[in-house]
Wavefront OBJ file of the C-alpha trace (Angstrom):
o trace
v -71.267 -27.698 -117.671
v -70.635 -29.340 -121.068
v -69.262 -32.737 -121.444
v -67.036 -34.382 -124.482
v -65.976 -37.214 -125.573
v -62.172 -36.035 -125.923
v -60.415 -32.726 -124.781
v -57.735 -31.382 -126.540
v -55.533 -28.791 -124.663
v -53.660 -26.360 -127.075
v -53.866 -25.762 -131.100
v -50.630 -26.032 -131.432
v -48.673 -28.452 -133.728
v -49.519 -31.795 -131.202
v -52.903 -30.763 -130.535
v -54.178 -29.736 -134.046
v -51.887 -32.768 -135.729
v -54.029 -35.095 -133.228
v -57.654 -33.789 -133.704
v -56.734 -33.444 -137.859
v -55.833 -37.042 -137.321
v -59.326 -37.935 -135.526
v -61.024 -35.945 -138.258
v -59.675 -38.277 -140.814
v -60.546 -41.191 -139.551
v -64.462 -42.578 -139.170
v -63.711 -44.154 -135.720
v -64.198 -40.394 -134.118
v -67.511 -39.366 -135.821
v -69.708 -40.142 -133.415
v -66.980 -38.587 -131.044
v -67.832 -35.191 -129.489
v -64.159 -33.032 -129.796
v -63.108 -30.012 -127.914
v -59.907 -28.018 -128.957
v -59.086 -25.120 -126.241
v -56.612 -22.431 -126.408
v -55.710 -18.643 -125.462
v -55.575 -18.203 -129.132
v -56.712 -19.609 -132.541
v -54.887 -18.407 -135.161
v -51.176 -18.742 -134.515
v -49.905 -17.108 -137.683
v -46.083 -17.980 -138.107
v -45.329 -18.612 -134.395
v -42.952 -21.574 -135.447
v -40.368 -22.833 -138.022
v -40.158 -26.599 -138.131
v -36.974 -28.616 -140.195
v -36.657 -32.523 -139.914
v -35.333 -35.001 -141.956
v -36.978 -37.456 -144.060
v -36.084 -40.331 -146.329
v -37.998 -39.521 -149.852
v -41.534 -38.176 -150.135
v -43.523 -37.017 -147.253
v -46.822 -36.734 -145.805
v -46.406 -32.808 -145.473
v -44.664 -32.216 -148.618
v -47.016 -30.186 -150.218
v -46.936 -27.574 -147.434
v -42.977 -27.149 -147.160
v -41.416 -23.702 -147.457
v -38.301 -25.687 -148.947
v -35.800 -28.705 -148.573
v -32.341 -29.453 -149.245
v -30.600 -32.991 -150.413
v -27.548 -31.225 -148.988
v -26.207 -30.054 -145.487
v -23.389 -28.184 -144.374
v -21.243 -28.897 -140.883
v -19.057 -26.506 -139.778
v -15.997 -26.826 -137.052
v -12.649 -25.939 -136.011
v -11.604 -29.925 -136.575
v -14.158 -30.943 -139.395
v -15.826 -28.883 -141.687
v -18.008 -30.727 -144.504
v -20.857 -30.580 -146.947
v -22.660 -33.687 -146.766
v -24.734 -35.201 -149.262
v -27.995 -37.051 -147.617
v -29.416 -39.086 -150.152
v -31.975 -40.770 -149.591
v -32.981 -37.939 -146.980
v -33.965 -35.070 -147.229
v -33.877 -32.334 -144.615
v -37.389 -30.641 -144.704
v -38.681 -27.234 -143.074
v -42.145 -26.123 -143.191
v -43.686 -22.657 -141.738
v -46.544 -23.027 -139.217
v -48.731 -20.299 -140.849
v -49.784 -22.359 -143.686
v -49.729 -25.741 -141.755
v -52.476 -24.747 -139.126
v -54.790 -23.204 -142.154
v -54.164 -26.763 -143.792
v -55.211 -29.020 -140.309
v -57.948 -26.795 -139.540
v -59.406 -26.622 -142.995
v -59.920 -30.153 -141.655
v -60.414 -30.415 -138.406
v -63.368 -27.520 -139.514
v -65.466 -29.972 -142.129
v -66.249 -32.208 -138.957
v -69.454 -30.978 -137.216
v -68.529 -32.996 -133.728
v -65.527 -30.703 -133.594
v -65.301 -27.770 -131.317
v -63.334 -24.628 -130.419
v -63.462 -22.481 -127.209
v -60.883 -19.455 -127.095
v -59.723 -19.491 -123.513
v -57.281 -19.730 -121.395
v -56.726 -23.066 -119.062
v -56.592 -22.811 -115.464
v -56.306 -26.385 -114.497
v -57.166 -29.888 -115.197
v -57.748 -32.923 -113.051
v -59.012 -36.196 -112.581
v -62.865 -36.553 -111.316
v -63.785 -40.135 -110.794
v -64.112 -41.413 -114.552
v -63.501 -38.183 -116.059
v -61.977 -35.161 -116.410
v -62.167 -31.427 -115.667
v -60.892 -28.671 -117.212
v -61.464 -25.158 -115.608
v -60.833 -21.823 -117.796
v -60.923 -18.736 -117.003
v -64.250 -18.371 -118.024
v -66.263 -21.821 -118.203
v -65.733 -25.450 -116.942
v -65.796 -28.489 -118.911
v -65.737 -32.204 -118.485
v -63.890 -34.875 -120.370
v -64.007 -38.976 -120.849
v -60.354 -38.119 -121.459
v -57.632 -35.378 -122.483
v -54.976 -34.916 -124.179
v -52.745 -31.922 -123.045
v -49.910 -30.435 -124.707
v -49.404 -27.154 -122.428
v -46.071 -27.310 -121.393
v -45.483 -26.770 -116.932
v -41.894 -26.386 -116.645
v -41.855 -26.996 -113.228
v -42.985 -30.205 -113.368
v -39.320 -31.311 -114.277
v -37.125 -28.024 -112.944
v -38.372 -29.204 -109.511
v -36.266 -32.439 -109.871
v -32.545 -33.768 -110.031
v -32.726 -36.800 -110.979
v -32.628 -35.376 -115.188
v -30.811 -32.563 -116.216
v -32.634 -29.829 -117.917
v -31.013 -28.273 -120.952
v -32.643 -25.774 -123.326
v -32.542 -25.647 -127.197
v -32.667 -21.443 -127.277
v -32.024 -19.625 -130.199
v -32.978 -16.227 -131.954
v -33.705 -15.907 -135.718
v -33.273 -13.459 -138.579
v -35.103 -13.984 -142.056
v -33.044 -12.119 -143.757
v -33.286 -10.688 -147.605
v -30.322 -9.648 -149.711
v -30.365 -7.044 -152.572
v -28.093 -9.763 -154.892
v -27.760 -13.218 -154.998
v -25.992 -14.120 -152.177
v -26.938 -18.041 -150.801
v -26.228 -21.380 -151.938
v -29.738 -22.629 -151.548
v -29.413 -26.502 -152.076
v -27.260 -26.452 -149.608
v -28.804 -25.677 -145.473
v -26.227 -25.487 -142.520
v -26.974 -28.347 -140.134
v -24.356 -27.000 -137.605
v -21.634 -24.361 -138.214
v -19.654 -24.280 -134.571
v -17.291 -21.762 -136.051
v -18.351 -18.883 -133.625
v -17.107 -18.223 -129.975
v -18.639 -21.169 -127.774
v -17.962 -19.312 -124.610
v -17.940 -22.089 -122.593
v -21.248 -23.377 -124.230
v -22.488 -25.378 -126.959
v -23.126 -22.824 -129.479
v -24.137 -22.822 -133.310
v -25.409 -21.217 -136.236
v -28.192 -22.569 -137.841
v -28.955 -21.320 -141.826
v -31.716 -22.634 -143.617
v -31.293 -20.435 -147.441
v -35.053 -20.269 -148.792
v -33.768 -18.745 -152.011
v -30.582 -17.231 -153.060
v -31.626 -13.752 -151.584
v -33.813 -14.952 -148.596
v -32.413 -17.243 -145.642
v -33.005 -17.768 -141.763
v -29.720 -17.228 -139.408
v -30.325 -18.625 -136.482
v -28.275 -18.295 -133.247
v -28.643 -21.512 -131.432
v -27.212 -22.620 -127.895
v -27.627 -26.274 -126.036
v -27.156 -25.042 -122.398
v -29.179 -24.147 -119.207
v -29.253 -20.647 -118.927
v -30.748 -18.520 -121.630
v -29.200 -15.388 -122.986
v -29.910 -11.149 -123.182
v -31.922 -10.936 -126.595
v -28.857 -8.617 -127.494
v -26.131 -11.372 -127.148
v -27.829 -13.431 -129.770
v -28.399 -11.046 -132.291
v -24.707 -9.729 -131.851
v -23.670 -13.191 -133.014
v -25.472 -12.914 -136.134
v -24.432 -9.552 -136.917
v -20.926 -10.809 -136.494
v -21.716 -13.509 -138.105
v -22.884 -12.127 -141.396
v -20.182 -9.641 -141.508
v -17.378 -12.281 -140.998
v -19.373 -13.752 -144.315
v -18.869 -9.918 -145.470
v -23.085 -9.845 -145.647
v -23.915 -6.567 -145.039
v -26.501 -5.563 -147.803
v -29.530 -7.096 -146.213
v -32.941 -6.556 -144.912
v -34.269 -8.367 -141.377
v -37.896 -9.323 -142.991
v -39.004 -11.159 -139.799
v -37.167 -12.774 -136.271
v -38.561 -15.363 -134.225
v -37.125 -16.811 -131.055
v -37.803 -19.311 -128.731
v -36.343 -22.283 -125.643
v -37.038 -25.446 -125.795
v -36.325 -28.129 -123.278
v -33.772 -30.821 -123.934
v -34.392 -33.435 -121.166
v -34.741 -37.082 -120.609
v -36.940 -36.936 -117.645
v -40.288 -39.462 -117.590
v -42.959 -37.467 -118.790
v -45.032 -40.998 -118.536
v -45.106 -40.404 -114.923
v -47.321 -37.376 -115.543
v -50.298 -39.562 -117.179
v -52.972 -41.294 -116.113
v -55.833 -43.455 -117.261
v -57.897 -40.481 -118.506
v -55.259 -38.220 -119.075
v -51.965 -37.963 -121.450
v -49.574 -35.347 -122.001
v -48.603 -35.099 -125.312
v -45.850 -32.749 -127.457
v -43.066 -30.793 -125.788
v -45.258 -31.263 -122.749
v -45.647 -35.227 -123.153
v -41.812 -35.736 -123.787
v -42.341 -35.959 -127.304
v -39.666 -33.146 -128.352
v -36.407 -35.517 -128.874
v -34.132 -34.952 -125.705
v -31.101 -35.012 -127.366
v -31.876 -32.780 -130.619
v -34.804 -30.856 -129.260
v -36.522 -31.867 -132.590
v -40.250 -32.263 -132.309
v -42.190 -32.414 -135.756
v -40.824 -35.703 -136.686
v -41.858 -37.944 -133.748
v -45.143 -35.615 -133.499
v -46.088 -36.691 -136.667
v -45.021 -40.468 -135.552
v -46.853 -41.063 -132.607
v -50.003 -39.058 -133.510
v -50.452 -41.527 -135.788
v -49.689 -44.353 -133.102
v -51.822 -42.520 -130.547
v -54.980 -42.786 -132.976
v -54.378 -46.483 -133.455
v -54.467 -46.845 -129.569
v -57.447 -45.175 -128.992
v -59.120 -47.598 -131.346
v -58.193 -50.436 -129.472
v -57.336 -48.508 -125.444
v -59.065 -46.738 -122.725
v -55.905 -46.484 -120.145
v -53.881 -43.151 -121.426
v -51.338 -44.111 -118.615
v -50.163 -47.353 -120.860
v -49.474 -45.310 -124.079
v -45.927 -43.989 -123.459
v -43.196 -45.986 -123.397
v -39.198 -45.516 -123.028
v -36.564 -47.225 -124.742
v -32.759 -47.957 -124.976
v -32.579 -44.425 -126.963
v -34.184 -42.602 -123.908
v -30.544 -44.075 -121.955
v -28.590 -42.873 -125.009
v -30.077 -39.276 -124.819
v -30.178 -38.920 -120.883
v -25.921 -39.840 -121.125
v -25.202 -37.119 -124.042
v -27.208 -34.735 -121.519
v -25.702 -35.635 -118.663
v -22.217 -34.906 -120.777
v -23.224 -31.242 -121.684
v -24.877 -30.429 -118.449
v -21.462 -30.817 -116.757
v -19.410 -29.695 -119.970
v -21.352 -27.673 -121.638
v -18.485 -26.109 -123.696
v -17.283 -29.805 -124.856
v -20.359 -29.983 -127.328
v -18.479 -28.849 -130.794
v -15.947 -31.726 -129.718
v -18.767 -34.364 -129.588
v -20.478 -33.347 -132.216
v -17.547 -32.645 -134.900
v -16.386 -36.398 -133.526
v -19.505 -37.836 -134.551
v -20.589 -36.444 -137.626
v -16.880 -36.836 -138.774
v -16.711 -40.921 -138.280
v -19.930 -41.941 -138.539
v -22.231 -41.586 -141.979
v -24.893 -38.908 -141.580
v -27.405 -41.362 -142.677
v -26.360 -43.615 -139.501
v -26.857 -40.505 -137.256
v -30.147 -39.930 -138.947
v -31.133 -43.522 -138.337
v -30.041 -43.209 -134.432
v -31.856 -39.672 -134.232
v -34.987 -41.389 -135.500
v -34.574 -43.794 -132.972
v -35.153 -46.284 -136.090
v -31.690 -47.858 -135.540
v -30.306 -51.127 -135.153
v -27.664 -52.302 -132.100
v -25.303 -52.610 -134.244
v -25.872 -48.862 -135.939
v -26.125 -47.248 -132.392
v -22.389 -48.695 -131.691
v -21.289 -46.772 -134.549
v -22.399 -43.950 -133.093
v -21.699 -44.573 -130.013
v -17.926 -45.604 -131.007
v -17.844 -42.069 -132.980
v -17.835 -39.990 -129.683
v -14.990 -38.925 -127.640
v -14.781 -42.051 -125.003
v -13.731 -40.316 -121.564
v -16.686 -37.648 -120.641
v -19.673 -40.827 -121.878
v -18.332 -43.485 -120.046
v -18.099 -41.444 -116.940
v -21.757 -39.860 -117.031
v -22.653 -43.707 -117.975
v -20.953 -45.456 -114.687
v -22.495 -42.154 -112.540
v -25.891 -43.194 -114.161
v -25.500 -47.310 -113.031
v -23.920 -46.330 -109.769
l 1 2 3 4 5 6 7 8 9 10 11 12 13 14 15 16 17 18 19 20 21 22 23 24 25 26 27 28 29 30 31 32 33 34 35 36 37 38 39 40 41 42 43 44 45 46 47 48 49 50 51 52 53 54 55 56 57 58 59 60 61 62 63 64 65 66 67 68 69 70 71 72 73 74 75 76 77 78 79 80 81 82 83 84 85 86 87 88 89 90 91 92 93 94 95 96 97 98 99 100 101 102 103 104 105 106 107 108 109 110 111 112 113 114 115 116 117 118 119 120 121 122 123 124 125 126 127 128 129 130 131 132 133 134 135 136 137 138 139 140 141 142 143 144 145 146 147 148 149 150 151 152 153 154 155 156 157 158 159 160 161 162 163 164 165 166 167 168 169 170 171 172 173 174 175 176 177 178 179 180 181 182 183 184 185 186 187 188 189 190 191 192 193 194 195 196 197 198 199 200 201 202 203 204 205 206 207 208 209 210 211 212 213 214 215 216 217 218 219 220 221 222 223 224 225 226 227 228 229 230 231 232 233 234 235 236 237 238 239 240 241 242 243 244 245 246 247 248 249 250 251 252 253 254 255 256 257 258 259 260 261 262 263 264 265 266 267 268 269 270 271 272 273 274 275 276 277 278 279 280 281 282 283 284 285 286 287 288 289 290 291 292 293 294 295 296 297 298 299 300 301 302 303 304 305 306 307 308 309 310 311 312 313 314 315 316 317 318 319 320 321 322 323 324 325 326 327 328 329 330 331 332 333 334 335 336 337 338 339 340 341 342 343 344 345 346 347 348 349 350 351 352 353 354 355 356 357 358 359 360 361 362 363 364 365 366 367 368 369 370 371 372 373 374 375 376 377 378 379
C-alpha cells in the first residue's frame, strides 16, 4: 500500500490546473503528489472560451480571441463591442502538454494510469481503491464527476449545458473572425432554450456549435441537423467537417460543499465549480485553484474551503425559471443582454459584482416568471 501526501483524482483541467499550481509553488516540495486517471493524454477532449478583462495568465496558449461578440434574437440582434474584455478560447491539447511539462520537472510528483473504484474516509486519511492497486491519502482532491449524487434530489433542479460541434473549413473566405457569436437564438427553440454557438478561428476555419439549456439530451442526429440547417440558411455549403466534439454539462445550484469533508474536497464540475447558471468552468477553475493553494498553506479541514454566496441564490432562481419554462430562455436572455451593458453581465457572471450592478441585471429580466420561482424558493 503506498501512502501520499495529496491525491489528486482526474488529469483533467481541475486536477492538472491544481497539481501545476502545487508544482509552482515551494510550499509542496517536500509534498509527496499522486495524479490518477483512466487515461493520460487527453488530446483535444475539450474546447474552453471565457472572458477576460486584458491580458491573461493563459494567453500564450489560446487558439484565438475576439474584442467582439455577436447576439442573435427574434427581438434583439447586436454586435457588441467588449472592451476591456476579451472573450478567450483555448484547446485542451496544447494546455495539458503545457501543465504537465510542469507538473513533470517535480520529482515528488506521480502518475498511476487507472481507473478509480472508490474513495473514502479511514480515520485520518484517505483511501482510494482502483481497479488494480490501493492507495492512501493525508487528503484528496477529486474532480470525477457522480451524477447521482445530485439527480437523486429535488430540492435543485438539474439542467444540462449539451451541445454538439463542427470545426468546420471553407474552400474561400467565408467568416468574420474578430467577431465570435455569444448567442444566436435565431433557430427553432422547440420548446427549449436553444442556441448556436460560433467561435471563427480564421476566415476559413470556425466551430458551430449546437447548444441547448434543458434536461433531457438529444439523438446525436437532431443536433447536427441544426447545423446543417444552419449553415445552409447562411447559404454555407462549400465546407469540410475537420473535427466534432460533443458533450453535457450540468447546470445546477445544488451544495456540492455538502459532499466534503475534512480530508476530502471535490473540486471542478464535480466540486460545483462549473458556474450554474452559464455552465462555464475555466474561469472560476483558474480562480479558486489559486485560492485552494493559498488554503492549504494556512488549512487542514477541506470541509471549510467552499463557500456559497448571494450569486449561488441568483443562479438557483434563473434555474428554477428554465426548469419550469424551458422554452422562455431566448426571452430572458434577449431581455438582458438588450438593457443591461455586456460588461455589467460580465461583472455579474464573474460573480465580481457589486449590489448595485446585480440590480441592473436583475431589473433587465422579464419580472413575472423570477419573482414567482423567488417567493416558491422563500416559501
Amino acid at each position: 500500500m503506498n501512502k501520499y501526501d495529496y491525491i489528486i483524482l482526474g488529469a483533467g483541467a481541475s486536477g492538472l490546473m491544481l497539481a501545476y499550481r502545487m508544482s509552482q509553488d515551494e510550499f509542496f516540495d517536500d509534498k509527496s503528489i499522486l495524479i490518477i486517471d483512466k487515461i493520460k493524454n487527453k488530446g483535444d477532449d475539450r474546447t474552453w472560451c471565457y472572458w477576460e478583462e486584458n491580458k491573461g495568465e493563459w494567453d500564450h496558449l489560446l487558439t484565438q480571441k475576439w474584442k467582439k461578440i455577436f447576439f442573435g434574437s427574434k427581438d434583439f440582434s447586436e454586435t457588441i463591442e467588449i472592451n476591456p474584455y476579451q472573450y478567450k478560447m483555448i484547446r485542451s491539447s496544447g494546455f495539458y502538454d503545457f501543465l504537465w511539462t510542469s507538473i513533470h520537472l517535480k520529482s515528488n510528483f506521480s502518475f498511476f494510469e487507472d481507473t478509480v473504484e472508490s474513495f473514502k474516509e479511514v480515520e485520518d486519511a484517505v483511501e482510494v481503491i482502483t481497479k488494480t492497486s490501493t492507495f492512501t491519502g493525508c487528503q484528496l482532491f477529486n474532480s470525477l464527476p457522480n451524477l447521482g449524487v445530485y439527480d437523486n434530489q429535488v430540492k435543485y433542479p438539474v439542467l444540462q449545458q449539451h451541445f454538439l460541434g463542427w470545426f468546420i473549413e471553407t474552400s474561400e473566405e467565408t467568416f468574420d473572425d474578430s467577431v465570435a457569436t455569444f448567442m444566436d437564438f435565431k433557430v427553432p427553440q422547440k420548446c427549449n432554450t436553444r442556441f448556436m454557438y460560433i467561435l471563427p478561428i480564421s476566415k476559413k476555419q470556425a466551430l458551430f456549435e449546437y447548444t441547448l439549456f434543458s434536461k433531457e439530451l438529444l439523438d446525436k442526429s437532431e443536433y447536427e441537423e441544426a447545423i446543417e440547417a444552419y449553415l445552409k440558411q447562411r447559404k454555407i455549403s462549400d465546407y469540410t467537417i475537420v473535427e466534432k466534439e460533443i458533450g453535457a454539462i450540468p447546470m445546477t445550484a445544488f451544495d456540492f460543499s455538502k459532499l466534503n469533508s475534512n480530508h476530502i474536497l471535490n473540486i471542478g464540475t464535480a466540486g460545483g465549480w462549473t458556474k450554474a447558471s452559464t455552465g462555464y468552468t475555466f474561469k472560476n477553475t483558474t480562480k479558486k485553484t489559486i485560492e485552494l493553494v493559498a488554503y492549504l498553506k494556512i488549512n487542514s479541514d477541506l470541509s471549510k474551503f467552499a463557500n456559497r454566496t448571494r450569486h449561488t441564490f441568483y443562479d438557483t432562481i434563473l434555474l428554477d425559471v428554465l426548469a419550469n419554462h424551458n422554452g422562455e430562455g431566448a426571452a430572458i436572455f434577449s431581455s438582458m443582454f438588450k438593457k443591461a451593458d455586456v460588461k455589467t453581465i460580465f461583472k455579474f457572471l464573474d460573480e465580481e459584482s457589486s449590489l448595485w450592478q446585480e440590480l441592473k441585471v436583475v431589473l433587465s429580466v422579464p419580472k413575472k416568471r423570477f419573482i414567482q420561482a423567488f417567493i416558491k424558493r422563500l416559501f
